[in-house]
C-alpha positions as CSV (number, residue, x, y, z in Angstrom):
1,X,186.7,87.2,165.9
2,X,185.4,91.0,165.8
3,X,182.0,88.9,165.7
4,X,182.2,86.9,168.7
5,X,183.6,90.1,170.7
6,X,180.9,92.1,169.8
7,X,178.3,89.5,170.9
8,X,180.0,88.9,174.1
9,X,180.0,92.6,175.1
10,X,176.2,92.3,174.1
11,X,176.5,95.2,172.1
12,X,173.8,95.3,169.4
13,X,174.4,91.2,168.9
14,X,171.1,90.5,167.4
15,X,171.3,93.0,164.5
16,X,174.7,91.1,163.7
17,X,172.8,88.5,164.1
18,X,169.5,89.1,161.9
19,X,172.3,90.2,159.0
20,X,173.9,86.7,159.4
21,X,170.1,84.6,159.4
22,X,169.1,86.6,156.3
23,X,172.1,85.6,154.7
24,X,173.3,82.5,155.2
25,X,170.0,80.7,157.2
26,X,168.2,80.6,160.3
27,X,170.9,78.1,161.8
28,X,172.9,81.1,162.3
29,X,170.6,81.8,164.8
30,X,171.6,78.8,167.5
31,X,175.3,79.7,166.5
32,X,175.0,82.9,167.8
33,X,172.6,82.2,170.8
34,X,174.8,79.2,171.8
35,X,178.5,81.8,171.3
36,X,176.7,84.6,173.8
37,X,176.0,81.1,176.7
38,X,179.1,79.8,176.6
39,X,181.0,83.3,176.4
40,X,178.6,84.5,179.3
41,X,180.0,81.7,181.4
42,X,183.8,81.9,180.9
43,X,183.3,85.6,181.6
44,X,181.7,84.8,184.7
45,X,184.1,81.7,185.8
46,X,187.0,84.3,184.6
47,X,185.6,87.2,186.8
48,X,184.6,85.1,190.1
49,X,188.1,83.2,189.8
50,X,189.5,86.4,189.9
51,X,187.5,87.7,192.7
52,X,187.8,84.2,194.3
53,X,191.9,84.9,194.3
54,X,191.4,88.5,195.8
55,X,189.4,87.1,198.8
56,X,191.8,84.5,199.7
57,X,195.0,86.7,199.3
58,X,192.8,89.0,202.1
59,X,192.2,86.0,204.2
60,X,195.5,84.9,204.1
61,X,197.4,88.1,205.4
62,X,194.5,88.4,208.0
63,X,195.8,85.2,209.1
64,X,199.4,85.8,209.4
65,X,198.4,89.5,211.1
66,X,197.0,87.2,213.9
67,X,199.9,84.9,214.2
68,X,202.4,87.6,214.4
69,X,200.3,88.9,217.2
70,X,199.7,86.1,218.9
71,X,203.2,85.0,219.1
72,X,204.1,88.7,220.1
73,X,201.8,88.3,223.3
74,X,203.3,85.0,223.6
75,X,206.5,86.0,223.8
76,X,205.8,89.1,226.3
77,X,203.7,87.0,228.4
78,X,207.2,85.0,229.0
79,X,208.9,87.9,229.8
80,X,206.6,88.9,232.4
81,X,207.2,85.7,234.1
82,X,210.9,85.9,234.5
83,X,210.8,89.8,235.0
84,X,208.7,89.4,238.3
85,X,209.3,92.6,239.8
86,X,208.8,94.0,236.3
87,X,211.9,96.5,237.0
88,X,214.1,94.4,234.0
89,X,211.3,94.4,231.7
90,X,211.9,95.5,228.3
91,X,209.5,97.3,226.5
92,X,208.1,96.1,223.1
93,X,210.3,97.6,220.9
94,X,213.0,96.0,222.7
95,X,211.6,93.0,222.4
96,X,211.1,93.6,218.7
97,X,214.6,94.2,217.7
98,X,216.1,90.9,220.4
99,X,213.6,89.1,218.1
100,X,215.3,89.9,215.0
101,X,218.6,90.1,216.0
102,X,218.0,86.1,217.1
103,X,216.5,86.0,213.7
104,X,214.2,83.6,214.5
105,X,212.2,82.8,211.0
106,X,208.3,83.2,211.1
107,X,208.7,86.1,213.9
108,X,208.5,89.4,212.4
């Protein structure tokens, strides 16, 4: 196991792995080469899944910061038509605490 960690991290893998072919045979040789490809690649998949996950977490609240404020200028765009005069308007704070006192789910 210590073997295949150290070959991974690419740390010095061919003198591990000269020890090996002078011991036990040059097939050693494919084993190794064919341990740092394969561990290369789940590394890789494991890191860009990971940074794959990040990027969509980002995209998503992005996503929702626009829906909030598009329903917020929604919402105040209403008000402005049935406050004409704009002397009963309420001002957005207002607005914000009549929208959670509805509790209307999805708004704030």
């Amino acid at each position: 196991m210590m073997t295949v960690f150290i070959c991974l991290t690419g740390e010095n893998w061919n003198a591990i792995m000269l020890l090996f072919a002078n011991k036990f045979g040059h097939g050693y040789c494919l084993y190794f080469i064919s341990i740092i490809i394969v561990g290369h690649m789940m590394l890789l998949n494991i890191f860009l899944a990971i940074l794959l996950k990040y990027i969509e977490e980002e995209s998503d609240a992005t996503e929702n910061n626009k829906m909030k404020e598009a329903d917020y200028i929604a919402i105040e765009g209403v008000n402005s038509i049935f406050n004409i005069g704009g002397d009963n308007a309420i001002g957005k704070e207002e607005l914000k605490e009549t929208i959670k006192d509805v509790n209307i789910e999805g708004v704030y």
